[in-house]
N, C-alpha and C positions, 0 to 999 in steps of 0.2 A: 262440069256436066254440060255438053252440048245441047242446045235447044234449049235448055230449062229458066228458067226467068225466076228475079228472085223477090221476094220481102224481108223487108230491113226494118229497122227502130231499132228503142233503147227501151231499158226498162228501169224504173228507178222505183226508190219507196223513201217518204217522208222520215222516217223512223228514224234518230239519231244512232243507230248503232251499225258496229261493225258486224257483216257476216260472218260466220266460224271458214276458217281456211279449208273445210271439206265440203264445201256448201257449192252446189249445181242448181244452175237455173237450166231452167227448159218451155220450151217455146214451142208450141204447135202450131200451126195454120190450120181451121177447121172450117169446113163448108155449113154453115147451119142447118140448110134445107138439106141436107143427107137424112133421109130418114133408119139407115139402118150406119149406127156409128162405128163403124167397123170402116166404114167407106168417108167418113166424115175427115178425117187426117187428110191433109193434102201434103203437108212437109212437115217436117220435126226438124229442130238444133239442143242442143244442151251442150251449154257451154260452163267450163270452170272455172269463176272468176277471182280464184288466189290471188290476193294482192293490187286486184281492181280496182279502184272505188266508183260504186253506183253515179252513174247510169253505164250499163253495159250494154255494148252496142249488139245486135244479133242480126243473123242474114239466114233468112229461112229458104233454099231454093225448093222450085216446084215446078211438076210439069204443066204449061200451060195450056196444054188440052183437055187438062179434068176440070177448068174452069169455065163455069156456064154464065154469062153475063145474067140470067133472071137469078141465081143466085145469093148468099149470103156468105160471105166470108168473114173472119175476125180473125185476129193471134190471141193467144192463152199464153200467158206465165205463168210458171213457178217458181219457187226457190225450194230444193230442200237439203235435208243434212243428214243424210243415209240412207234410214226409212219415216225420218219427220220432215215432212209440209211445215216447210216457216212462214213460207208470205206464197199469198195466191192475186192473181187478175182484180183488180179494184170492179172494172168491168172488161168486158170485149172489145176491143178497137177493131172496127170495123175496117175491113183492106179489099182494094180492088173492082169490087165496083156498086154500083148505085152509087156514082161520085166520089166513090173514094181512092184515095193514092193507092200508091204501093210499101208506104210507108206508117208505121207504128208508134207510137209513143205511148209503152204501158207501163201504169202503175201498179202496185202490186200493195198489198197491206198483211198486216200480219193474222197469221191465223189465229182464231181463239177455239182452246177445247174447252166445250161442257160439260161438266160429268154430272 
């Protein structure tokens, strides 16, 4: 993609076990200050990580004119395994600016259901 510029990282989770072999991570870049979240995506990846083992590395590209330096940027992970959410974003890693890289390092923990 011409012009477009990108965001990298990995994503890992403490958690001693193995993913199931149908299991997709996915990665967003999201502008915080979007107030209507339809516009808040800046880039998407989801990658299938059969036979990886964690950390998996990810490259989100994006157009760098939807980015406004007074901004709020972070990447969002998931992992899931169909339609179940296994593991989600510990927190937001902040990317690109108010001093931040262009680079990611997110952890992910596992989801818990309450019923």
């Amino acid at each position: 993609m011409q012009g477009w510029s990108v965001v990298s990282g990995t994503v890992t989770y403490r958690e001693r076990t193995e993913l199931p072999g149908t299991a997709l991570c996915h990665f967003e870049l999201l502008d915080l200050s979007q107030r209507d979240p339809r516009k808040a995506r800046i880039g998407e990846e989801t990658i299938w990580p059969a036979g990886i083992k964690l950390p998996v590395t990810f490259r989100i590209s994006y157009d760098p004119s939807r980015i406004d330096p007074l901004h709020i940027y972070v990447v969002r992970a998931r992992i899931t395994d169909g339609e179940k959410t296994l593991f989600v974003s510990a927190t937001m890693s902040n990317v690109l600016t108010k001093g931040a890289s262009s680079t990611a390092e997110v952890v992910v923990v596992p989801v818990s259901i309450r019923y």
